[in-house]
N, C-alpha and C positions, 0 to 999 in steps of 0.2 A: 363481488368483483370477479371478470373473467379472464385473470392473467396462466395461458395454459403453455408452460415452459414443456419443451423435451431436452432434458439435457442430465447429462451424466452424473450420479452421487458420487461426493466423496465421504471415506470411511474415517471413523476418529480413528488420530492417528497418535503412537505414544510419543511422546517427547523423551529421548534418550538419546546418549551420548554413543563417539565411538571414535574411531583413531582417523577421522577425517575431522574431529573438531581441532580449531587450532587455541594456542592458549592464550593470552596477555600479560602474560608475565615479561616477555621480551620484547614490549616494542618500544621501551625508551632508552636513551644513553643520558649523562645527563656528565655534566665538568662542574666544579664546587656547587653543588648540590641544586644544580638546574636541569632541568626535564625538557630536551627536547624532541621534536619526533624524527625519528631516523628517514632518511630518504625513501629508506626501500625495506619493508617490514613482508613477517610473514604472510599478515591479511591479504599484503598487496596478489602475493603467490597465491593463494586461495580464491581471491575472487576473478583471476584472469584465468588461473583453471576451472574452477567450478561453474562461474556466470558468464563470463566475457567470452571464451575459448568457444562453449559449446553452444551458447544462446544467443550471443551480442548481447549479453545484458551487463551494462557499467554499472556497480555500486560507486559512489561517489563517497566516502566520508570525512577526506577531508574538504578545509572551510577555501571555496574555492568564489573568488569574488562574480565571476563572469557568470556563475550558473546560481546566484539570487537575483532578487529585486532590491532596487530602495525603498520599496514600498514600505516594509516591516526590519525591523533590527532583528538579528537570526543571530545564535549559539551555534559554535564548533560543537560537533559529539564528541565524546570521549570517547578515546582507543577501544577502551577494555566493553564499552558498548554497543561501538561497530563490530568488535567480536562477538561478542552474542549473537547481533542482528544477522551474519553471518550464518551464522550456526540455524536460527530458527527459521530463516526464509530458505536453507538448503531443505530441512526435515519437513518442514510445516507447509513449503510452496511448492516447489521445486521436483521435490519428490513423489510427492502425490499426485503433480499434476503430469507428471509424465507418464507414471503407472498409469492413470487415466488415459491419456491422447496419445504423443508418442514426443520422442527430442525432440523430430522435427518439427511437430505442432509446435511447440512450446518456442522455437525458434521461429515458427512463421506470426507465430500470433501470440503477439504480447509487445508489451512497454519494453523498450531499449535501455534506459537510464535511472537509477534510483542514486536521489542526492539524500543522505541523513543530517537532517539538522538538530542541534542539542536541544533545545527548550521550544515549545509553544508559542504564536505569537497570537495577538489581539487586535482583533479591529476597531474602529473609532467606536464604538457603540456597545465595547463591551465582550463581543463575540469570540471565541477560542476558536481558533485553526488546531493540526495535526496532520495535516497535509495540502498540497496544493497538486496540482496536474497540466501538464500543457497536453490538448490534445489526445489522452490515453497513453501518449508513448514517453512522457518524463514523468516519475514521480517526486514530490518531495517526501521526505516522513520527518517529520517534527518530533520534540517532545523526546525526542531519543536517548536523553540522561536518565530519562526515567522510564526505560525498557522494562517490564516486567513479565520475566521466564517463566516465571511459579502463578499468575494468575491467567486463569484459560478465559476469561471473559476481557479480560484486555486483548489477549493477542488473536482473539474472535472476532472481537467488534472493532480495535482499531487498528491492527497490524493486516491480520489478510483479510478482513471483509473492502478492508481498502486498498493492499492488491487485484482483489477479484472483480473492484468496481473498477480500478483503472483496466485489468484484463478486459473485460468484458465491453469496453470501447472500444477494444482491436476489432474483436469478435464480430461488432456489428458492423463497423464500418466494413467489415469485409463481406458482411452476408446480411443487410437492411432487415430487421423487423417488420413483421405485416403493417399496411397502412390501417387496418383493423384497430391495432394495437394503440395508436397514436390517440383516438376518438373515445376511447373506454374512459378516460379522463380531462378530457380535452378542456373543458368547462371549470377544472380544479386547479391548474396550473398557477404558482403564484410566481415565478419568476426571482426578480430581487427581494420579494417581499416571504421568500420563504421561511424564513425566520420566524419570525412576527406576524406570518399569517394566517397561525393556528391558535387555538385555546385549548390546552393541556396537550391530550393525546388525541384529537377530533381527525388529523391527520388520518392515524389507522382506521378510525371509521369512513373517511374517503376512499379508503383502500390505497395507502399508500405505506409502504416498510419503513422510513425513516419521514423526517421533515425535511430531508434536502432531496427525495423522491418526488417532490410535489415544485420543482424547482421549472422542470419542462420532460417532456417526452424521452428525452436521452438518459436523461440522470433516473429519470424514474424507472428506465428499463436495467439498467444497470447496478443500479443500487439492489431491487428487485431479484438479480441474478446474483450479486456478490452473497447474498444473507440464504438463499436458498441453498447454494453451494456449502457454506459454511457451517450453515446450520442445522440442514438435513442430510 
């Protein structure tokens, strides 16, 4: 397969701490031993400085009816794992990708909106979600109760290869891939049937990086660029 990316490496990067993370210790009050969430918490202050101020990028984590579907029944996250989620998309996205590009890349190009939802949902047939997307520019991230800091293969394969795949929609829609690129698999495309229309891992032997690469042209270009960032 002849997929020939030019684009920039990113370096492993260590996960550590420092006086820009904030804690969770304070963001409830609560009257005869009930736990409400306070109006205006420190997270809120963190993410209008760090995402919203210098990117336009909204974190969402509270359960806000107008920005799901009724498609799926959806979990609130917990507080104390919006702060994390915080913490990791500053070090792990945020940071690297501007050392790379510049602030104002990162503010011309990129997704606007990340909603975190608590738990995974299912589809009729069995299927797990962890995210959803409109258009590149909102993300969901699901599954967010069970954030996991200390495992580098979770926050590879389902935290920023799934920023990088929603990134990477900005990316093209603002600068189209060769019509070359489109034909290299033209003939392997399964559409709704990506799921179900492989045997084991026969996908990769199509040349394609995940099973939802073989979905159509866009996802396969994307998906494509999120695993190579990530993982070279």
């Amino acid at each position: 397969m002849r997929k020939i990316l030019h684009i920039l490496l990113l370096l492993p990067f260590a996960f550590s701490c420092s006086n820009d993370e904030i804690s969770s210790d304070s963001k409830l009050r609560g009257e005869e031993g009930t736990q409400v969430m306070d109006t205006h918490t420190p997270l809120d202050d963190r993410l209008e400085r760090d995402f919203a101020r210098p990117y336009g990028i909204r974190i969402i984590y509270r359960f806000l009816e107008r920005e799901i579907n009724r498609e799926h029944t959806f979990t609130p996250t917990k507080y104390e794992k919006a702060v994390e989620f915080s913490n990791i998309f500053n070090y792990l996205f945020i940071e690297p990708y501007i050392k790379i590009t510049s602030k104002q890349f990162m503010k011309e190009h990129s997704f606007n909106t990340i909603i975190l939802i608590g738990e995974p949902v299912f589809s009729s047939d069995g299927g797990k979600f962890t995210g959803f997307a409109v258009a590149g520019i909102k993300i969901h991230l699901l599954e967010m109760n069970h954030l996991k800091t200390d495992n580098i293969y979770y926050l590879n394969e389902i935290m920023l290869a799934t920023l990088y795949h929603e990134n990477a929609h900005t990316w093209h829609q603002s600068k189209l891939f060769t019509s070359d690129y489109e034909r290299i698999s033209a003939s392997d495309y399964k559409r709704d049937n990506w799921q179900k229309g492989w045997q084991g891992d026969n996908y990769l032997k199509a040349g394609f990086m995940t099973k939802y690469s073989s979905y159509d042209k866009d996802e396969d270009f994307v998906e494509m660029i999120a695993r190579y960032i990530v993982y070279y």
